[in-house]
N, C-alpha and C positions, 0 to 999 in steps of 0.2 A: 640266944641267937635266933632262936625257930618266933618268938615273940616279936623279934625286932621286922623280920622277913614278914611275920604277918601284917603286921603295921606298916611299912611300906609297902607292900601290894595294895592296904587298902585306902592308904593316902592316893598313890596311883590309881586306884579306879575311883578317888573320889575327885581329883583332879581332872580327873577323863571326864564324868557324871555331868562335872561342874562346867566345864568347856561343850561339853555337848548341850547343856542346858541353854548357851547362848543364843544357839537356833542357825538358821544358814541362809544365805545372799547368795541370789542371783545376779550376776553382772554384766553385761556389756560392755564392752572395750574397744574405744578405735585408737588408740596411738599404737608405738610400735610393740610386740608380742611380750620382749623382755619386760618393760617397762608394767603392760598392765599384768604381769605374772608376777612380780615383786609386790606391785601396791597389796596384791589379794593377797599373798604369802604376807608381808606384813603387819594388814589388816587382822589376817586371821591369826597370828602368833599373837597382837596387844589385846584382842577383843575374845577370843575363844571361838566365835561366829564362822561357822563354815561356809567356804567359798566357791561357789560355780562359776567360771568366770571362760568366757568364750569372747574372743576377737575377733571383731570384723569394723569393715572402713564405713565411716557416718552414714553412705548413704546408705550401704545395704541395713546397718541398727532400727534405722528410719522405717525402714519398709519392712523389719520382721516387726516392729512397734505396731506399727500400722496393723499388721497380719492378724495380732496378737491381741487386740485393743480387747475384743470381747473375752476372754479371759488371758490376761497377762500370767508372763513366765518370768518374765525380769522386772529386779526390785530396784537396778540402779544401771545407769547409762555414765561411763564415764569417758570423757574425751569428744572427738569433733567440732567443728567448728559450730560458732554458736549460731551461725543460721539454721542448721538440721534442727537444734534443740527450737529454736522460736517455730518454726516450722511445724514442730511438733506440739509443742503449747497451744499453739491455735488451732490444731486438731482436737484439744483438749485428753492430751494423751498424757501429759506430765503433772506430775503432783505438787503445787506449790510448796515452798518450806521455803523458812528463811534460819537460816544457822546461826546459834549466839556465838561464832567465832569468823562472824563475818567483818569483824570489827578492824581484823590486820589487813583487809586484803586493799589492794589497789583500787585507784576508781572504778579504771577497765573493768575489773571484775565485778565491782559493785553496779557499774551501770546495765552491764549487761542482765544484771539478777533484777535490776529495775526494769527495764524495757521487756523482758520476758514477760511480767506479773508474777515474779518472784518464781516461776518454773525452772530456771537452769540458774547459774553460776559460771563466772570464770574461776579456771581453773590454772590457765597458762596461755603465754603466746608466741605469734614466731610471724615471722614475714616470708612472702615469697621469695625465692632467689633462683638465677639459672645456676646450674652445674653442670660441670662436666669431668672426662675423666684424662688428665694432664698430659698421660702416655700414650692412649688412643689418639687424642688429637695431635700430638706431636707427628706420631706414626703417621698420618694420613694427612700431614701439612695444613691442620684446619686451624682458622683466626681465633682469638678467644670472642667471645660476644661481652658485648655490655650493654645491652641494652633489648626491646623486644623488638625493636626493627634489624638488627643484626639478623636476629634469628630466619630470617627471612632468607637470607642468602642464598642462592643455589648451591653453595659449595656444601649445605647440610643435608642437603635432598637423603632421605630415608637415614637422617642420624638423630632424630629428636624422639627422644618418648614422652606420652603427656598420658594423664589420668583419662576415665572417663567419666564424667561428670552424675553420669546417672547414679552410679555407686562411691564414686569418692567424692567427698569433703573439699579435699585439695584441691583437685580440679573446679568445681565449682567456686571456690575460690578465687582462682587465679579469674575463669569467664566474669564473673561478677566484678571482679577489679577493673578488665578489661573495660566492661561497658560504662565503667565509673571514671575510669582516666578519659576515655573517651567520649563513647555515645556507643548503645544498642549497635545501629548498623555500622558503624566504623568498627566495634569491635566484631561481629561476627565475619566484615570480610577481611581482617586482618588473619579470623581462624582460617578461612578457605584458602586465602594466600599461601600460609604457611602447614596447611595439612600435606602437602607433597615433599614436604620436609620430616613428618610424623609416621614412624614405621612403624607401632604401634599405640592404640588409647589400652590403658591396663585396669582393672578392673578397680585395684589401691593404689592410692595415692602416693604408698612408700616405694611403690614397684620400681617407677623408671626410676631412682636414686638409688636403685638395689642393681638395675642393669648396667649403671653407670658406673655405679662399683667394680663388679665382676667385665665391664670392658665389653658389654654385649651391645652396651649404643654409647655414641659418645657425648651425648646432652641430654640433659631434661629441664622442665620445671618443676620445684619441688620447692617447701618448707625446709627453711635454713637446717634447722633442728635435724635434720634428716641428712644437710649436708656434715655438719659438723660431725654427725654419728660415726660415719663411713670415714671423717679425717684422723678422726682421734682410732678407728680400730684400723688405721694404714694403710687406708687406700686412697692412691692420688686424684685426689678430687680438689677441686676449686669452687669458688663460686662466687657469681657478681649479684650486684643487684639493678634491674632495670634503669638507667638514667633516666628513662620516662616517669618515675616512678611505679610502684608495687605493692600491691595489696597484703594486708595479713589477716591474721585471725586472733579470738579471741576462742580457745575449747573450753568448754563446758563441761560440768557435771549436772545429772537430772533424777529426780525421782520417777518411777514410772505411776501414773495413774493406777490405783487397786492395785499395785505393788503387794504380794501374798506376805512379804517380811519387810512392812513398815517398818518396824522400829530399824529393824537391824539397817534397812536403808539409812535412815536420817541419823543413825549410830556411824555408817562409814563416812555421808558427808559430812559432819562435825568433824571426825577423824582428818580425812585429806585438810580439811582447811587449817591446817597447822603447820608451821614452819618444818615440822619434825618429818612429816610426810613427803610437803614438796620436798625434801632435800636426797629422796629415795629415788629421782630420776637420775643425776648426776653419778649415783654410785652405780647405774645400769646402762651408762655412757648414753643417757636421755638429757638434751640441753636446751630442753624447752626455758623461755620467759617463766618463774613461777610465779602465782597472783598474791602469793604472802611477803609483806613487807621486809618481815624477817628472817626469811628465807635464806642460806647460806649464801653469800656470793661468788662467783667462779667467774674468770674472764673468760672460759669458755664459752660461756653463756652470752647469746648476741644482744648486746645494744642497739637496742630501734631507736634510739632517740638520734641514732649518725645513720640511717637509714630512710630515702624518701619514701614515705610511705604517703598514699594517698587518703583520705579524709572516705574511710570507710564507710557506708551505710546499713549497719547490721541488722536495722529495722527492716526496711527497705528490700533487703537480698533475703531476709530471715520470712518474709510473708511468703504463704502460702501458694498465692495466686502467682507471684513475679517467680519465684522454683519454679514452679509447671510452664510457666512459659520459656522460660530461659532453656529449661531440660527441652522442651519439646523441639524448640525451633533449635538446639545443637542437633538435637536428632534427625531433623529433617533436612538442614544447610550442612551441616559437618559429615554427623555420625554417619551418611550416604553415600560419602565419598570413595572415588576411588584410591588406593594408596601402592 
């Protein structure tokens, strides 16, 4: 018996030895908290590799990347829209790789892995949508909207939450849609118009869809994925999609530039790129698009092919130069205003 006892402790501590011998990953995280604390928790369960994994919304990853260039702290960036990650590429902040399990994934995701120089990857997608909260607007007699001219109405004056662009993804998003359905100046005075309707810009992207839940505003603009989260955990939410049409995204995953645990990086992106992986959003009520073919399928999960979306330009909105412009003149025409 005393034999057996010693021989299991020391399977267990070689078991321990041999897991700790994997090494550890530093992460970045922008989608929502459950979702990237699962992928790490499962990551680290298959691989033995120990997991640092901290969330925040693309822009602020963007700008600790940036911070951090001269000697990096994170070995992997997962999530965001894939402008942050191009954005970041051409800072020369991300570490090219191209994954031998790139072979199941959609085009979306494969052209995105092109148009980067092989720097980021899709991951997953989702389109814009308005929402709101069914009860709230009933209580206060307000129209549904369908569209982004709706939203304009007086009768919404201080009931809209929107991102702020400097730090969220999604917001940037939706501006960059704007100026695509339209033009630059059409789209910035359509923000002005409708900033007296905007009672707060929130720091993440997931925020107004989180006030809309809890009945603290009764619209936002947000990423479907984010509505659906809030319908399935029972909270009365709706959501349309602009008639004008409406922008999406295509999130990313990225290596960091001098990443201190290479391998273990290009070990977790191999990992996600597998059916087995994406199918870990759905059991964390996560209803993102996933980029692998053979991904489980759930009708939860939204179809863009019955959604207008407009003919995206992720090259385009993902440079350098056009962010800094975009971010600066919200800052100077919008983020000034009074509310």
């Amino acid at each position: 018996m005393l034999l057996r006892l010693v021989a299991a402790t020391l399977l267990a501590a070689a078991a321990s030895t041999a897991a700790s011998a994997q090494g550890s990953l530093s992460m970045l995280c922008a989608p929502a908290a459950d979702w990237c604390e699962a992928i790490a928790t499962a990551f680290q369960r298959d691989s033995g590799v120990r997991v640092s994994m901290t969330r925040k919304s693309a822009g602020e990853i963007l700008a600790q990347v940036r911070a951090e260039s001269a000697n990096p702290r994170t070995d992997i960036w997962f999530g965001g829209s894939s402008e942050t990650h191009i954005t970041a590429g051409q800072a020369n902040l991300l570490q090219p790789y191209t994954s031998p399990n790139m072979a199941g994934l959609y085009d979306w995701a494969k052209r995105v892995h092109a148009m980067s120089g092989e720097r980021c990857v899709g991951v997953s997608s989702g389109a814009i949508g308005i929402s709101w909260n069914r009860e709230l607007m009933a209580r206060k007699t307000l129209p549904a909207p369908g569209s982004w001219a709706d939203l304009l109405n007086p009768a919404y004056r201080g009931e809209i939450q929107l991102p702020n662009p400097n730090s969220s993804g999604t917001a940037y998003t939706i501006i960059a849609g704007l100026i695509q359905l339209w033009d630059e100046d059409r789209a910035f005075d359509y923000l002005r118009r409708l900033n007296p309707n905007v009672n707060a810009y929130t720091r993440s992207g997931a925020a107004p869809m989180q006030a809309v839940a809890r009945g603290e505003t009764a619209l936002a603009a947000s990423f479907n994925m984010e509505a659906i989260s809030m319908q399935q955990a029972g909270f009365p939410i709706e959501i349309a999609y602009p008639s004008e049409g409406t922008s999406y995204e295509v999130a990313c995953m990225s290596i960091i530039r001098g990443a201190r645990n290479l391998a273990q990086a290009r070990r977790f992106y191999d990992w996600y790129l597998t059916p087995a992986a994406m199918d870990i959003g759905p059991k964390v009520n996560q209803w993102h698009v996933p980029a692998h073919r053979d991904a489980t399928p759930d009708p939860r999960i939204p179809d863009l092919t019955k959604i207008k979306l407009i003919d995206y330009d992720f090259a385009k909105f993902g440079d350098a130069n056009m962010r800094r412009h975009v971010l600066e003149r919200w800052d100077r025409e919008i983020g000034t205003l009074p509310r």
